[in-house]
C-alpha positions as CSV (number, residue, x, y, z in Angstrom):
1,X,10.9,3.2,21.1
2,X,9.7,6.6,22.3
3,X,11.2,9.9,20.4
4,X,13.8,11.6,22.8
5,X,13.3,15.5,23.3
6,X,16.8,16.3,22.2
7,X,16.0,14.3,19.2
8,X,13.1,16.5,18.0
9,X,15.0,18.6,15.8
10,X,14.0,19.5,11.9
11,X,16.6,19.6,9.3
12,X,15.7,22.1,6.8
13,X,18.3,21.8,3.6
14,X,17.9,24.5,1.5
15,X,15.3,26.6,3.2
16,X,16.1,30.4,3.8
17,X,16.2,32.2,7.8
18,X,13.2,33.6,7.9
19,X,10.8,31.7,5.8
20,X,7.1,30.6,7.0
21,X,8.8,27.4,7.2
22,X,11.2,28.6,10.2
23,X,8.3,30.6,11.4
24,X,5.9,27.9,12.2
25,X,8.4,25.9,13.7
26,X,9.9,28.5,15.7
27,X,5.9,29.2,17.2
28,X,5.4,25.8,18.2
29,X,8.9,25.5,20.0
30,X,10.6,23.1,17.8
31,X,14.2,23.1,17.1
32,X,16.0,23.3,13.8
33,X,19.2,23.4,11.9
34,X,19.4,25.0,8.5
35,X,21.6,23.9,5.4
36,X,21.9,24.7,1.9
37,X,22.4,22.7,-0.9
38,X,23.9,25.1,-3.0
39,X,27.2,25.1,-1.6
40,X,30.5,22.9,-1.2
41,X,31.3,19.2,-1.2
42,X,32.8,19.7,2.2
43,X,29.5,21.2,3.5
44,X,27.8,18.3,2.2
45,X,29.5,16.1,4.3
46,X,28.2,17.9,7.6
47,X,24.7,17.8,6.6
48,X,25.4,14.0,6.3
49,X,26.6,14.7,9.6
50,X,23.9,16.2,11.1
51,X,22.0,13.1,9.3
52,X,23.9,10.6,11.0
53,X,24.1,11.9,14.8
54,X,20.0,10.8,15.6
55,X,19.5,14.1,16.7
56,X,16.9,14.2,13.4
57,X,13.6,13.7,13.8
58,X,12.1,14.6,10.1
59,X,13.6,16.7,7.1
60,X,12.0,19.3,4.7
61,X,14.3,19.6,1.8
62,X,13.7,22.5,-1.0
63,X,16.4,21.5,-4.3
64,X,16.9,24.5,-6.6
65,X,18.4,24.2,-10.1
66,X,22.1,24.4,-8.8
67,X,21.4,21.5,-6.1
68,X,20.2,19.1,-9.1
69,X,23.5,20.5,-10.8
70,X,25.8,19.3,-7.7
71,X,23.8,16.1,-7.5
72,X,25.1,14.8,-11.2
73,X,28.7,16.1,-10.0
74,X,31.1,12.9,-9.4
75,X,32.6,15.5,-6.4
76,X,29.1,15.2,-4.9
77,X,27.4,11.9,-6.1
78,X,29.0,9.7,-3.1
79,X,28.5,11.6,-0.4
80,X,25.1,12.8,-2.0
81,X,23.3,9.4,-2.1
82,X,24.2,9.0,1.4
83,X,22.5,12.3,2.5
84,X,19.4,10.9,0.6
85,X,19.8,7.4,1.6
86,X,19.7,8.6,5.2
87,X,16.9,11.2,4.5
88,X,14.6,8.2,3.0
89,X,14.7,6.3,6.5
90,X,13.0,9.5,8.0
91,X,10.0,11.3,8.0
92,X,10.5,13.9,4.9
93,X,9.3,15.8,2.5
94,X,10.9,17.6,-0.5
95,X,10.1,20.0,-2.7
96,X,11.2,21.4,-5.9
97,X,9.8,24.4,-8.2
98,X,8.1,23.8,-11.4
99,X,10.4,25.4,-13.3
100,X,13.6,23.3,-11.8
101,X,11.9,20.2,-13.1
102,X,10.3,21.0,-15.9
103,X,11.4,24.4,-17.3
104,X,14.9,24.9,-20.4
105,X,17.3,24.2,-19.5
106,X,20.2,27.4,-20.7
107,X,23.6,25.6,-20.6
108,X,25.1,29.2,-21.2
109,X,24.3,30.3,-17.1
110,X,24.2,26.6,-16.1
111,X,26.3,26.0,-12.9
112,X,27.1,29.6,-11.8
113,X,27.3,30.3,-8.3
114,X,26.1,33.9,-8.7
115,X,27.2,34.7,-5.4
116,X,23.4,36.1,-4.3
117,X,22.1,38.2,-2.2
118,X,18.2,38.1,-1.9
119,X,17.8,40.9,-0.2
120,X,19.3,42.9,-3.2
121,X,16.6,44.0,-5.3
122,X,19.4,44.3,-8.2
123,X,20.1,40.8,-7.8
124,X,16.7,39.7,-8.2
125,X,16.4,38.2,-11.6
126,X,20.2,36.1,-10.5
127,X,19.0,34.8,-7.6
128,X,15.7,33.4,-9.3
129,X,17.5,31.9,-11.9
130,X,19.9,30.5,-9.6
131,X,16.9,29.0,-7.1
132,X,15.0,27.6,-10.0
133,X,17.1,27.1,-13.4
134,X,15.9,24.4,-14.6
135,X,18.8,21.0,-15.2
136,X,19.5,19.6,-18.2
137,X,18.0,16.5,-18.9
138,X,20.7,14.0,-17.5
139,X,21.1,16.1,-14.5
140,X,16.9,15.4,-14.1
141,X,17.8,11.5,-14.8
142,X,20.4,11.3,-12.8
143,X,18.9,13.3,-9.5
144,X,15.9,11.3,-10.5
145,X,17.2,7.7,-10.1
146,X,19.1,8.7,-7.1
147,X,15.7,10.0,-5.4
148,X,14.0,6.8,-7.3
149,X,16.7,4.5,-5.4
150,X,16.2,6.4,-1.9
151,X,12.1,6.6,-2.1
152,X,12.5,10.8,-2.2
153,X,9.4,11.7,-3.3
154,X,9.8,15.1,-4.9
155,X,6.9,17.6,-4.6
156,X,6.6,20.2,-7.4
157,X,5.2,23.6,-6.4
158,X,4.5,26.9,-8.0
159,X,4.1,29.2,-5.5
160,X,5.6,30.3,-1.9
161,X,2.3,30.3,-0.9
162,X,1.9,26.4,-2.1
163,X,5.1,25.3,-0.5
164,X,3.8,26.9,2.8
165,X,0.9,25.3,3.0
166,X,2.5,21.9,2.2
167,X,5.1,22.2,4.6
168,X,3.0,23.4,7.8
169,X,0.9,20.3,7.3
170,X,4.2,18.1,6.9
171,X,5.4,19.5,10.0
172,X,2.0,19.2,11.6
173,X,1.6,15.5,10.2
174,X,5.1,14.8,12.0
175,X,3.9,16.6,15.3
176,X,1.3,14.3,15.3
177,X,3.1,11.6,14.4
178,X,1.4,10.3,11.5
179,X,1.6,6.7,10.6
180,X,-1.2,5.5,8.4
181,X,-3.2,7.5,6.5
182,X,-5.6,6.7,3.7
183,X,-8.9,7.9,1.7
184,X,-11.9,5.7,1.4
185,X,-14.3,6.4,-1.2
186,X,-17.8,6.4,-0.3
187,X,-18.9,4.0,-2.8
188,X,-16.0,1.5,-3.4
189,X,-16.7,-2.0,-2.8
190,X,-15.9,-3.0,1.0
191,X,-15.6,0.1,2.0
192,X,-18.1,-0.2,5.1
193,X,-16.1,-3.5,5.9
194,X,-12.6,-1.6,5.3
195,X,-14.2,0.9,8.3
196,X,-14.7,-2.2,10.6
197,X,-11.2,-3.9,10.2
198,X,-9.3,-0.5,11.0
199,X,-11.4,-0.3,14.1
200,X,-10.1,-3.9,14.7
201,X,-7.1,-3.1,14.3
202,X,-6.7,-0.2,16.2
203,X,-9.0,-2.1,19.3
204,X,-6.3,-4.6,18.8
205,X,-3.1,-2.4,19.4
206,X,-4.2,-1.1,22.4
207,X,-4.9,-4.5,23.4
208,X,-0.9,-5.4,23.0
209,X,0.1,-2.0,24.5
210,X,0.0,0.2,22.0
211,X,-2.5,2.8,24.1
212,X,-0.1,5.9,22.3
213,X,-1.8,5.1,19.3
214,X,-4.4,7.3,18.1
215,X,-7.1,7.0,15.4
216,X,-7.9,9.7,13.4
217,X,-10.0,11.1,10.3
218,X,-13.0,12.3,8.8
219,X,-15.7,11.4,6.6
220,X,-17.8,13.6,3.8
221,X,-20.4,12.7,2.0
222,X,-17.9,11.6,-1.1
223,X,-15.5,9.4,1.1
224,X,-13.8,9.0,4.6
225,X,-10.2,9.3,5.8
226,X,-9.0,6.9,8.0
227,X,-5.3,7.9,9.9
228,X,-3.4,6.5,12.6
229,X,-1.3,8.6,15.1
230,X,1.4,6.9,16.6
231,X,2.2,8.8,19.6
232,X,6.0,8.3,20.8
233,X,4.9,4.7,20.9
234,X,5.6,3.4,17.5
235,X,7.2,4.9,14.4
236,X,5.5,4.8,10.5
237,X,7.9,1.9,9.6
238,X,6.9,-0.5,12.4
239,X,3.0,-0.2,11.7
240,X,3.1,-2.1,8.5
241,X,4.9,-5.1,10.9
242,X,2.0,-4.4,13.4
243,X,-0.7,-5.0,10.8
244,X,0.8,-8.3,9.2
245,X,0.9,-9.6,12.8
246,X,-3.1,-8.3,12.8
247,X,-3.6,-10.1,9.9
248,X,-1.8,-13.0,11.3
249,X,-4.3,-13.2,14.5
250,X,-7.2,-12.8,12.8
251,X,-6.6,-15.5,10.4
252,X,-5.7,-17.5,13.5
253,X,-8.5,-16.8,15.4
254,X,-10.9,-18.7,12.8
255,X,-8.2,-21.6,12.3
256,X,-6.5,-22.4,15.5
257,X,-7.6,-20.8,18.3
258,X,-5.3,-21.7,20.8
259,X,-2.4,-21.1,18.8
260,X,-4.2,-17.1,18.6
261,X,-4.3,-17.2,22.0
262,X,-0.4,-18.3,22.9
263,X,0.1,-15.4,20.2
264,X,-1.2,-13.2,23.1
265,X,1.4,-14.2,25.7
266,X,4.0,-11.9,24.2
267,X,2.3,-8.8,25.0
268,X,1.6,-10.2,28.6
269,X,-2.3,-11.2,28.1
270,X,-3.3,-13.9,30.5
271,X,-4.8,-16.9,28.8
272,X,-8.1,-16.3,30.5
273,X,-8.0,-12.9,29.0
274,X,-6.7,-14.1,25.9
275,X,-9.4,-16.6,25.7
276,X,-12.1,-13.9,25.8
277,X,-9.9,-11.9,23.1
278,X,-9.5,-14.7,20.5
279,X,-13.8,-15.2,20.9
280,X,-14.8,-12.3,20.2
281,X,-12.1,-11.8,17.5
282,X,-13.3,-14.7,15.8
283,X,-17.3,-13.8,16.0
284,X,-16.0,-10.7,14.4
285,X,-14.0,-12.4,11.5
286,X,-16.6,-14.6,10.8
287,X,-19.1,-11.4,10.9
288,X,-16.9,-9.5,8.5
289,X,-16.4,-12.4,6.0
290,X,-20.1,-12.5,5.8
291,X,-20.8,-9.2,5.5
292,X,-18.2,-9.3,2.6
293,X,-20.1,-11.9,1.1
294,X,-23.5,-10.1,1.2
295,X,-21.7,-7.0,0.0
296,X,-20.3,-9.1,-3.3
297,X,-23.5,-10.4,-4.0
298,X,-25.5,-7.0,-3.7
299,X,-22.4,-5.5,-6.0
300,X,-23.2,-8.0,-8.6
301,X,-26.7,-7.8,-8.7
302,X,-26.4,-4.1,-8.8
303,X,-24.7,-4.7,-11.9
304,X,-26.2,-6.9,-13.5
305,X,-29.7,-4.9,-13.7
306,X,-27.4,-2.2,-15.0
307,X,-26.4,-3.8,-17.7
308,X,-29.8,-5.8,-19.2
309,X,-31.3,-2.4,-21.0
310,X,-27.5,-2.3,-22.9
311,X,-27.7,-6.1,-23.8
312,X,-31.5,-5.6,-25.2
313,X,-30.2,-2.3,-26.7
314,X,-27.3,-4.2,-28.3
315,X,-29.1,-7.1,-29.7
316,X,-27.1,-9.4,-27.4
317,X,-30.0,-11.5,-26.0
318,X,-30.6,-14.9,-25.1
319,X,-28.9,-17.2,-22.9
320,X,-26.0,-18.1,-23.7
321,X,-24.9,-14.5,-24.1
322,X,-26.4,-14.1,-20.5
323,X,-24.4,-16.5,-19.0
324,X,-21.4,-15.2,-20.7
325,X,-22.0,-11.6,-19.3
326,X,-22.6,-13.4,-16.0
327,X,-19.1,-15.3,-15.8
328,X,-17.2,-11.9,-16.8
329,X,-19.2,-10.1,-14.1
330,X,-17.8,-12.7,-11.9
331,X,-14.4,-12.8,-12.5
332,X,-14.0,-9.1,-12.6
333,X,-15.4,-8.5,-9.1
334,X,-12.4,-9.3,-6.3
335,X,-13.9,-12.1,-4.4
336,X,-13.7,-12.0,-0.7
337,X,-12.8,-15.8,-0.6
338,X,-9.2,-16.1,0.2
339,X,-9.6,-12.9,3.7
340,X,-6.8,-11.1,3.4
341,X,-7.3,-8.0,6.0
342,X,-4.7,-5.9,3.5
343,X,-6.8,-6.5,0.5
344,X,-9.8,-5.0,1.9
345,X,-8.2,-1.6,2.8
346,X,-5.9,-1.4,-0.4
347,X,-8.2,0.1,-3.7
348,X,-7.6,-2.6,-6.0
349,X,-8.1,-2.9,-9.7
350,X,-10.4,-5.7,-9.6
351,X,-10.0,-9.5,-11.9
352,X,-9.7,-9.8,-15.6
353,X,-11.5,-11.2,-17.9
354,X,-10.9,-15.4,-17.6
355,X,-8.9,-17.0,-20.2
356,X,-11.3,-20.0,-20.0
357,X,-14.2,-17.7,-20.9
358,X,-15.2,-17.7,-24.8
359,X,-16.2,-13.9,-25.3
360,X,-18.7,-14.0,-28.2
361,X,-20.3,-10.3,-27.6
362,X,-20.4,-7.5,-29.1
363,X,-16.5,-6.0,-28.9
364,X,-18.5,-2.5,-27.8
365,X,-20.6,-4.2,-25.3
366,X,-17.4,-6.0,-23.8
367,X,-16.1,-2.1,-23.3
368,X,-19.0,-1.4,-21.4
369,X,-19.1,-4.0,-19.0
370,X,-16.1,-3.7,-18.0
371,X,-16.4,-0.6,-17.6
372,X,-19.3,-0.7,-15.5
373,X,-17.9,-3.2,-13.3
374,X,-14.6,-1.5,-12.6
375,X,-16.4,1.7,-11.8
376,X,-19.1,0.5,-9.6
377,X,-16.4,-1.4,-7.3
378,X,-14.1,1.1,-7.0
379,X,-15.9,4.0,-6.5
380,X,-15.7,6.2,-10.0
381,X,-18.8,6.4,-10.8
382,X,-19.0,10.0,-10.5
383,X,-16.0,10.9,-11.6
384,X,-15.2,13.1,-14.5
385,X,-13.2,11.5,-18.0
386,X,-9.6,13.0,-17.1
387,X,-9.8,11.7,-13.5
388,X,-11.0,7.9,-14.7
389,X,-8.1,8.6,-17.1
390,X,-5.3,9.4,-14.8
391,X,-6.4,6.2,-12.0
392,X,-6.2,3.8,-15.4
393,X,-2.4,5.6,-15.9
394,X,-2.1,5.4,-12.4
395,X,-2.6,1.3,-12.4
396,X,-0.3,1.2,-15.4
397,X,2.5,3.2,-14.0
398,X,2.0,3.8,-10.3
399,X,4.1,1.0,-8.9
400,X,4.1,0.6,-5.4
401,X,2.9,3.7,-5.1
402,X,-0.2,2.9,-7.0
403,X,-2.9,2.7,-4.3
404,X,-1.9,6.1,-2.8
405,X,-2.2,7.9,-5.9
406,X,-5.7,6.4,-6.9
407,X,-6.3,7.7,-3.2
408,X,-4.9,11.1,-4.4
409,X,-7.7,11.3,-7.0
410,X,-10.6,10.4,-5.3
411,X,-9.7,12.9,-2.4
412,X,-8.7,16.0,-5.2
413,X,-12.2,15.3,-6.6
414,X,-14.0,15.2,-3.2
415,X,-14.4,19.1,-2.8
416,X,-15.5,18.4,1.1
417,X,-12.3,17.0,1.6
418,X,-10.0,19.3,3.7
419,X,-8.3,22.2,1.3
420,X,-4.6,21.5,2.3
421,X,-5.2,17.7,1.4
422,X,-7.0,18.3,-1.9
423,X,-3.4,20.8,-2.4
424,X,-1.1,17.8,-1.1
425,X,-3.0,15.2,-3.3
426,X,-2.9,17.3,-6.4
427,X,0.8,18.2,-5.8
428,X,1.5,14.2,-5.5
429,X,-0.8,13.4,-8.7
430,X,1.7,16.3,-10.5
431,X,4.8,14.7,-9.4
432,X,3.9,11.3,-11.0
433,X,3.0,12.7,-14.1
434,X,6.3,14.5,-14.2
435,X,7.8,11.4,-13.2
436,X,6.1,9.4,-16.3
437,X,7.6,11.8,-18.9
438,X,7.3,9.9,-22.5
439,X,6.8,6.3,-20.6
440,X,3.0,6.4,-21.8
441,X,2.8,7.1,-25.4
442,X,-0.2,8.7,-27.3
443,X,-1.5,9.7,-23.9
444,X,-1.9,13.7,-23.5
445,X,-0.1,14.2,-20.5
446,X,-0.3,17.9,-21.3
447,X,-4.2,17.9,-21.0
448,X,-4.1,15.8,-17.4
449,X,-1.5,18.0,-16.0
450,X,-4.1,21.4,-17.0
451,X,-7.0,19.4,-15.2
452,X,-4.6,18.9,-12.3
453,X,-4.3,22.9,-12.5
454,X,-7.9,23.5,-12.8
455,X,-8.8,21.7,-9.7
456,X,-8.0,23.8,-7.1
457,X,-4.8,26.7,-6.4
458,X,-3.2,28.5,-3.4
């Protein structure tokens, strides 16, 4: 379903008249309502309002100190979740300052409505502490399971100038419609075969009548970006229906044909044309299954000549400890047998060691192949010890969100990459660690978030 020009409206909550924020969208003829946060229960409910009338096309939320105050207020919480429920289903983006989430908290100014004036230079100090006093901790938990609960994804930022940059490409991003977008790295295993199913996939959208949607990117020397522009033909939550219904058709395509090509019918492809359609789909299935094949069995040799000078230099020679080495080599790199189009574009953490195998090595040669392994098939060969560091917190911690952050890393590290997404990945790498708090123990969190810091600033 197409987007409506009367519904092309941003909601800004807690943004100020004025700000680059209104400025950019003011230059490129897009329409806006402003509300703060910082205010009354009753004006609450009309932002819920505003929410609620489909008039919304995407939101850029800014919460100060006093707005994570309100949230843990039982006069707010009901009508609060709402707002963020709402927010969640849209395209969005929020931000909050460094010092809101990670700052004091002083319960002696805590709460005051100082009754600001920005433009007052005497009021100056007030209305920073006001905008970003930092919560006390349970108003941090409680704001934090409520965005948790929603999928809010809060974006911590230092500067004006960060939260600038950050919002311009958001609203650019949701000019454009953005639906899909993901970094490759240049030397993760299936990457070249990840770059041919997107084309699929994109070859067969248009096919079914999605000719609104765009694909998009660039590639360095590092990596590529891959990115799909939807147009006002479909919207970011129907593409993930779109590609299981891909997946679907290919897998079809090798099984049954004729059941891929009634699959065609609902998108009004004749069967002559369909017929054409599932061929060639299948030579290309079959193609890309092979080609994943090859690419496994290059991988492994690969690594297997990397790791004979550490088993002579080890003392772990002779047969039996080859064959060993050989079986953990094996399980640890993802086999392509079982296609799944989704596993070859997500990053993956690769197998495990199997139980059934009788690891008789040397416990510091066991480090080192799997370290080897894991770093040649997932691209981190070149990176640095923090960066290897965060990806393996990342895997522990990242959830569902996991893939994208291990994305984030690659794409901060890749200094080709495009400035405002190295800022953007680096701003979402700092949010999870802020997110994490104490859940990883013994890990310096401290020294990861000054690496972050060190990368790159606005």
């Amino acid at each position: 379903m197409g987007i409506a020009v009367e519904n092309r409206s941003f909601l800004l909550i807690g943004s100020q008249r004025g700000d680059s924020v209104t400025a950019k969208l003011k230059a490129l003829g897009i329409p806006y309502k402003i509300k703060l946060l910082e205010s009354s229960p009753e004006n609450w409910r009309t932002i819920l309002d505003i929410l609620e009338s489909g008039r919304i096309r995407a939101v850029i939320a800014r919460l100060s100190g006093q707005a994570f105050h309100c949230l843990s207020s039982a006069s707010y919480r009901e009508t609060a979740s709402a707002i963020f429920e709402r927010i969640g289903q849209l395209p969005h983006i929020a931000f909050a300052h460094e010092d809101t989430l990670g700052g004091e908290f002083n319960p002696e100014k805590a709460g005051v409505y100082l009754g600001y004036n920005p433009a007052d230079p005497d009021r100056a100090e007030e209305f920073y502490y006001f905008m970003f006093s930092p919560p006390s901790d349970q108003e941090r938990q409680a704001a934090g399971e409520m965005f948790a609960q929603h999928q809010i994804n809060v974006i911590p930022y230092s500067t004006n100038a960060e939260l600038s940059v950050l919002a311009s490409n958001f609203i650019d991003d949701a000019e454009k419609n953005l639906l899909f977008r993901v970094y490759v790295p240049s030397g993760r295993l299936y990457a070249a075969e990840a770059e041919k199913l997107l084309s699929l996939f994109h070859e067969w959208l248009q096919s079914g009548g999605r000719s609104g949607v765009r694909r998009d990117g660039y590639k360095t020397s590092a990596g590529q970006v891959f990115e799909f522009l939807g147009g006002e033909t479909l919207q970011r939550g129907d593409l993930a229906r779109e590609f299981s219904d891909f997946s679907s058709f290919l897998e079809l395509c090798v099984a049954d044909p004729s059941a891929a090509e009634d699959s065609l019918s609902r998108f009004g492809v004749g069967r002559s044309v369909g017929a054409q359609m599932v061929s060639r789909y299948s030579r290309e299935v079959r193609r890309l299954q092979l080609d994943l094949k090859h690419e496994r069995e290059s991988r492994m040799l690969t690594i297997r000549h990397s790791l004979e000078a550490e088993i002579l230099d080890l003392g772990e020679v002779g047969r039996d400890k080859t064959d060993v080495v050989e079986a953990l080599v094996d399980s640890l790199v993802p086999h392509p047998r079982n296609f799944h189009p989704g596993n070859i574009i997500a990053s993956g953490s690769g197998g495990n060691f199997p139980a059934s195998v009788t690891v008789n090595l040397n416990p510091q040669f066991i480090h080192a192949v799997e370290s080897t392994v894991l770093q040649n098939i997932q691209g981190t060969v070149n990176l640095g010890p923090e960066s290897k560091q965060l990806i393996e917190l990342i895997r522990q911690y990242g959830g569902n969100d996991a893939d994208e952050l291990e994305s984030a890393v690659h794409e901060l590290e890749d200094e080709d990459a495009r400035p405002v997404d190295r800022l953007t990945a680096r701003q979402r790498l700092k949010a999870f660690l802020g997110r994490m708090g104490t859940a990883a123990e013994g890990v310096a969190v401290g020294v990861l978030q000054k690496y972050l810091e060190s990368k790159l600033s606005v």
